[in-house]
C-alpha positions in Angstrom: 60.6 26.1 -24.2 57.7 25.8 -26.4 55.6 24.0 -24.4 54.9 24.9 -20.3 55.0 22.5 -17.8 54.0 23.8 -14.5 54.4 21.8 -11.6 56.8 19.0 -13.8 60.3 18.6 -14.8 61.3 21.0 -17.4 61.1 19.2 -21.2 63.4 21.1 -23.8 63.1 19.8 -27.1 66.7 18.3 -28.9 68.7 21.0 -31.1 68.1 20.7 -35.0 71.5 19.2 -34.8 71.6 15.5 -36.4 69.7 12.8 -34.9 70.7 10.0 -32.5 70.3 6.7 -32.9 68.1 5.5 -29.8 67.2 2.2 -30.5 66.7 -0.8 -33.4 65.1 -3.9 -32.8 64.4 -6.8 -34.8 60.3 -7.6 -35.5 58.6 -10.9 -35.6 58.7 -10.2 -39.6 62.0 -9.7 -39.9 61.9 -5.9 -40.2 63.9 -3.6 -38.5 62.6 -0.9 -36.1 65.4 2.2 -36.6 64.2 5.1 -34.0 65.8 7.5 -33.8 66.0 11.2 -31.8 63.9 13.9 -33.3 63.8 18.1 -33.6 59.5 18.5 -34.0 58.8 20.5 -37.0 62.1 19.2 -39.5 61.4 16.6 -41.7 64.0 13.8 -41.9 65.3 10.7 -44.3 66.6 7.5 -43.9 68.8 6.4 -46.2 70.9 2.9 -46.8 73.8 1.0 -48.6 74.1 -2.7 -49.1 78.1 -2.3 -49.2 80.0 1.1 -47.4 82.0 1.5 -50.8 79.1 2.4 -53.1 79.6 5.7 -53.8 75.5 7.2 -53.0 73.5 6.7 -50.1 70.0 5.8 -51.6 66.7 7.0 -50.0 64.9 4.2 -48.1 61.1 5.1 -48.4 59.7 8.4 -47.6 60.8 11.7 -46.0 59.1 12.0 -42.4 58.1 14.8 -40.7 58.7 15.1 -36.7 55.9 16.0 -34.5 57.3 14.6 -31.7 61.0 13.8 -30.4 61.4 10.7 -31.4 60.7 9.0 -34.9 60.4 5.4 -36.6 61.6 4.0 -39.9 61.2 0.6 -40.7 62.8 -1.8 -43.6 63.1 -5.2 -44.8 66.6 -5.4 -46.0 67.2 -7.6 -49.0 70.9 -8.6 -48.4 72.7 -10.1 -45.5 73.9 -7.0 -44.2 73.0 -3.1 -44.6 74.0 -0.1 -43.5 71.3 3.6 -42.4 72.1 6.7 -42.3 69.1 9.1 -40.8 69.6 12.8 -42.8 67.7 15.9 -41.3 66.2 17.1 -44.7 65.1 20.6 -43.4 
């Protein structure tokens, strides 16, 4: 554990595995909210399709780097439906 906790419940931070989906919400200007689980210290994407038979995921802003467990992307589509995809870069 990188981080001691005497007296508290025990915190262990997530695996470098891929990250979870935890939550997306709707905002009063019609973005989304995409948050997602997070390993502190790797540096993650989000990436989108309008349609699931393009062939290439495109990047969706800027690569984020996790100092905490969780992280935030947010996007104002410009089609009726899209699809994310959250990539741990490194």
């Amino acid at each position: 554990m990188p981080v001691s906790t005497p007296g508290l419940p025990n915190i262990l931070p997530p695996a470098s595995g891929p990250p979870v989906l935890s939550g997306l919400s709707i905002q009063p200007d019609q973005s989304f909210l995409l948050k997602f689980s997070a390993a502190p210290g790797h540096t993650y994407r989000l990436e989108f399709k309008n349609d699931l038979n393009e062939e290439t995921w495109r990047p969706l802003g800027t690569n984020r780097f996790a100092n905490g467990l969780l992280q935030f992307f947010s996007d104002v589509p410009d089609s009726p439906q899209r699809f994310y995809r959250v990539v741990l870069v490194e």
